[in-house]
C-alpha positions as CSV (number, residue, x, y, z in Angstrom):
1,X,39.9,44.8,26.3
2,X,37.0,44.8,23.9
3,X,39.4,42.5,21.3
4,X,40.2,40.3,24.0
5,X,37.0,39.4,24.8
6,X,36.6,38.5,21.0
7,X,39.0,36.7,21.0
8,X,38.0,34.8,24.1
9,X,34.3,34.4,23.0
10,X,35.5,33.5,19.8
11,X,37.3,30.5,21.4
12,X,34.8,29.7,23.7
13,X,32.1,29.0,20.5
14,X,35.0,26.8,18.7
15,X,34.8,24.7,21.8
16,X,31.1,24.4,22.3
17,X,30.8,23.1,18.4
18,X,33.9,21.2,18.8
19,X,31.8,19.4,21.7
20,X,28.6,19.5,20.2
21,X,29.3,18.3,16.5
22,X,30.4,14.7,17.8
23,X,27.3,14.2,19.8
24,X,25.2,16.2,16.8
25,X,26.2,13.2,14.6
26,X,25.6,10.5,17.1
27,X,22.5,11.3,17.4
28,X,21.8,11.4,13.8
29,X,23.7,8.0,13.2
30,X,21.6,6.5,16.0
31,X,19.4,3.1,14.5
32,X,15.7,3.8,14.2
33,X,15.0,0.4,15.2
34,X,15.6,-2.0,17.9
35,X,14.7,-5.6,18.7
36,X,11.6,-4.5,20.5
37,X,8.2,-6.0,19.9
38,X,6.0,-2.9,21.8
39,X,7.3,-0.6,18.7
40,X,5.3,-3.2,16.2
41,X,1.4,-1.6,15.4
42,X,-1.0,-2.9,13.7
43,X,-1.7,-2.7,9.8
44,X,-1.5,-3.9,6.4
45,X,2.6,-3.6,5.1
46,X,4.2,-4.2,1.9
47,X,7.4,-5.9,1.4
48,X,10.3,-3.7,1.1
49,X,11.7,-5.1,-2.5
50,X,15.3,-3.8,-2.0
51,X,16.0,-5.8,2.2
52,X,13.6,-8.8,1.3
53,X,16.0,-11.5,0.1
54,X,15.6,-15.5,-0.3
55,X,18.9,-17.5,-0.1
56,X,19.2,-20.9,-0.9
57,X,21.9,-23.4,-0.2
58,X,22.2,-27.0,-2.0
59,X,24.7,-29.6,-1.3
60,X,27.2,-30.3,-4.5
61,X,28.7,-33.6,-4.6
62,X,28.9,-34.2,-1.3
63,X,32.2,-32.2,-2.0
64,X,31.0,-27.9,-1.0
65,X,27.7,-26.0,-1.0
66,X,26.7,-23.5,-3.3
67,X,24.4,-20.9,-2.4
68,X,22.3,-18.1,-5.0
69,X,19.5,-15.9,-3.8
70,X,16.3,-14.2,-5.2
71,X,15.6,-10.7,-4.6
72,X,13.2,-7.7,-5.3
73,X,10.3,-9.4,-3.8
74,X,7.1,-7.7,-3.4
75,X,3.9,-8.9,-1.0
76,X,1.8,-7.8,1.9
77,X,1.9,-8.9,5.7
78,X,-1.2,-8.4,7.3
79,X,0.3,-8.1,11.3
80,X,-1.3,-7.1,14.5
81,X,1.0,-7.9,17.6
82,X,-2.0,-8.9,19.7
83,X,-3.2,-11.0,17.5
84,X,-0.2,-12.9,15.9
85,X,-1.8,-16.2,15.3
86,X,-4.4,-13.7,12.4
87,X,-1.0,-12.7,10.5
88,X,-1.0,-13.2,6.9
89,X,1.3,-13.4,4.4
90,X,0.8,-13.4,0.7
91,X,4.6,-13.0,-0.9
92,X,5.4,-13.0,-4.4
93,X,9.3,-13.7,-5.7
94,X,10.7,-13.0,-9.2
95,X,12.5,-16.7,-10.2
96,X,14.2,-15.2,-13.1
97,X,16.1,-12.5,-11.3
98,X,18.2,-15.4,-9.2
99,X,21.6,-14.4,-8.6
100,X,24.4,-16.1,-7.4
101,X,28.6,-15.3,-7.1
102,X,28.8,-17.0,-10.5
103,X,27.8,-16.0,-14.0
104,X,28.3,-19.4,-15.4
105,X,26.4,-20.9,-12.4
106,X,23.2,-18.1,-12.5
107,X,23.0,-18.8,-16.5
108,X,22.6,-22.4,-16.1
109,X,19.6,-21.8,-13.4
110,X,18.0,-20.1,-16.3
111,X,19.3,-22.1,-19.6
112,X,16.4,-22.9,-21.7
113,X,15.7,-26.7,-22.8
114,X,17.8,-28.4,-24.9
115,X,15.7,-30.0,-26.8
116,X,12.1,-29.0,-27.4
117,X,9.4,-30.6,-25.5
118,X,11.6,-31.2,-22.8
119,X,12.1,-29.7,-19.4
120,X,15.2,-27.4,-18.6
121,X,17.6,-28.7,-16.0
122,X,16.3,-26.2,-13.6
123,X,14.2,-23.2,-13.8
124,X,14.6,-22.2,-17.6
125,X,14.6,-18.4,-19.4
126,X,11.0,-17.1,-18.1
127,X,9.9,-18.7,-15.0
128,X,7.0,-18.1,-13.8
129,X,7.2,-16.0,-10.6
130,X,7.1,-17.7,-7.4
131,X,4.5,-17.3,-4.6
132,X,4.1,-18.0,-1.0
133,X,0.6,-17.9,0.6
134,X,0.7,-18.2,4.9
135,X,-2.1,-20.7,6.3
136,X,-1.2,-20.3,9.9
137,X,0.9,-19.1,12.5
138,X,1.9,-20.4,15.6
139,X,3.6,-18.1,17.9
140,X,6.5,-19.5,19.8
141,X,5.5,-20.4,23.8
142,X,7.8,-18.7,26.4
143,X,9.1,-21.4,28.2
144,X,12.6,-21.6,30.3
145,X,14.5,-20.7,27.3
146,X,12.0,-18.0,26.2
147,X,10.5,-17.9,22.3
148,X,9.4,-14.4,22.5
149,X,9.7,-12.6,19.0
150,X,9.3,-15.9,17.6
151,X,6.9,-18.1,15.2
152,X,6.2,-21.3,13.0
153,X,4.9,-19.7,9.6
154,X,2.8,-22.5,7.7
155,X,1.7,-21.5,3.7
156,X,1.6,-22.8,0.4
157,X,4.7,-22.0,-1.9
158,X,4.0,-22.0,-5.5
159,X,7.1,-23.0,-7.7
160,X,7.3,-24.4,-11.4
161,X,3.8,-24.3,-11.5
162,X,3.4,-26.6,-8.4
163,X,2.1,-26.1,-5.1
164,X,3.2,-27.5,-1.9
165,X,2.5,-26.8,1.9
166,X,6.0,-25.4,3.1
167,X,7.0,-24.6,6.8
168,X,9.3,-21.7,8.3
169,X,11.0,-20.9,11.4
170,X,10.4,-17.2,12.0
171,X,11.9,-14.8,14.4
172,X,11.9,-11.0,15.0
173,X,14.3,-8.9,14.0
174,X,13.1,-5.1,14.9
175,X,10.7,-2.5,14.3
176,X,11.0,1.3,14.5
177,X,10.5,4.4,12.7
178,X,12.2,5.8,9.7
179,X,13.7,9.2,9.5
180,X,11.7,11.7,8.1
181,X,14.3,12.3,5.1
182,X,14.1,8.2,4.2
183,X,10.5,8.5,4.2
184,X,8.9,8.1,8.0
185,X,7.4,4.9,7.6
186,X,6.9,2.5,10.0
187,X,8.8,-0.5,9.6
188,X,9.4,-4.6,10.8
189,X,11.8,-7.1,10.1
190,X,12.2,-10.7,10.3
191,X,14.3,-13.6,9.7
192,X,13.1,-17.0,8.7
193,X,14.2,-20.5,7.9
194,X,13.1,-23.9,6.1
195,X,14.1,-26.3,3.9
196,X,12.1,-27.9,0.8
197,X,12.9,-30.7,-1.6
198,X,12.8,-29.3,-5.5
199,X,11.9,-32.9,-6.5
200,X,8.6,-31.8,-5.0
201,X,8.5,-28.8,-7.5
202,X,9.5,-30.9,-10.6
203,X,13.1,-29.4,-10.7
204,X,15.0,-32.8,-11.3
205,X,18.2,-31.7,-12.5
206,X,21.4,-33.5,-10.7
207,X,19.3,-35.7,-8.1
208,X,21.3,-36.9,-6.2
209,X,24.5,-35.2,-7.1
210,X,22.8,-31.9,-6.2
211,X,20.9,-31.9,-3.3
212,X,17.0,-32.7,-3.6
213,X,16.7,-30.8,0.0
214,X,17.0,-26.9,-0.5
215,X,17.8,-24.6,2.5
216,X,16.2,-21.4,3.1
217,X,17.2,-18.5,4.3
218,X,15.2,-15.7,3.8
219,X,15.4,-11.9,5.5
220,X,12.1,-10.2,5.3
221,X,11.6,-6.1,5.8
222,X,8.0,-4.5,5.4
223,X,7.1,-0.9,5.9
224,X,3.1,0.0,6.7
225,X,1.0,1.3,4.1
């Protein structure tokens, strides 16, 4: 009697775990953020370097696009979600780590002059870093469509040593609360979108035969300090 009981008891706890482990890991693969603007506090964050990406797009030939991005950016986003027209942004992007599918291409980007005195054909072997300074923000009005969670972003980019007033198309992408074991920060995320003309910046190189217009598209992550 006393082995069958074992035996059943013994069963019964294989079937519990068996039950519990799936919904176990579940919960532990769940997101810890969601598209939800009431989980955004206020503060001072910094620019997670490794989910804060800037992809461009130019037009070659009129034939295909090509497309590169820079990443490890660093910066600071001053945000307070009842105050969204005060947000600052002060971003700062590392032009000699661009990156594209192509080692020929990204090599290029970065090929030095060839003669002295004269300009490289786009951003040469140490350029400067880039930066992007907000001026204002206008938060999208709800209307019949709705523009909750989005924004018009207004700042001055700094590229090649020349600065112009550039404007993007912002919207939210969630906020939440990290695990405890990746660090328990809070964090936001956006996406945004623009376009700029390099001839503006002084990078000539290929006018018209690549694109003077430059899409952006950028994906933005920050985590309070």
């Amino acid at each position: 009697m006393q082995n069958f009981l074992k035996r059943h008891l013994a069963a019964g706890l294989a079937a519990a775990v068996a039950v519990a482990t799936p919904l176990i890991a579940q919960q532990a693969m769940e997101k810890p953020g969601a598209r939800d603007a009431s989980r955004v506090t206020a503060g001072t964050y910094a620019a997670d370097p490794y989910h804060t990406m800037v992809g461009w797009r130019v037009d070659h030939m009129g034939i295909t696009p090509y497309f590169g991005q820079f990443g490890d950016v660093t910066g600071t986003l001053q945000l307070d979600p009842k105050n969204l027209a005060a947000t600052k942004v002060d971003i700062t992007i590392p032009v000699g780590k661009v990156t594209t599918a192509s080692a020929g291409l990204t090599a290029h980007l970065l090929k030095p002059a060839q003669k002295p005195g004269e300009a490289p054909d786009f951003f040469g072997p140490s350029p400067a870093d880039a930066r992007f300074v907000s001026t204002a923000v206008v938060p999208g009005k709800r209307g019949k469509r709705g523009k909750r969670g989005k924004a018009r972003l207004t700042g001055n980019l700094t590229l090649n040593g020349i600065t112009r007033p550039v404007t993007l198309d912002v919207s939210f992408h969630g906020a939440g609360k990290m695990p405890p074991m990746m660090g328990g920060s809070e964090q936001v995320g956006f996406t945004a979108t623009g376009t700029i003309k390099r001839s503006e910046f002084n990078v000539l190189m290929g006018i018209p035969l690549v694109s003077d217009e430059v899409q952006l598209d950028i994906v933005a992550g920050f985590a309070k300090t």
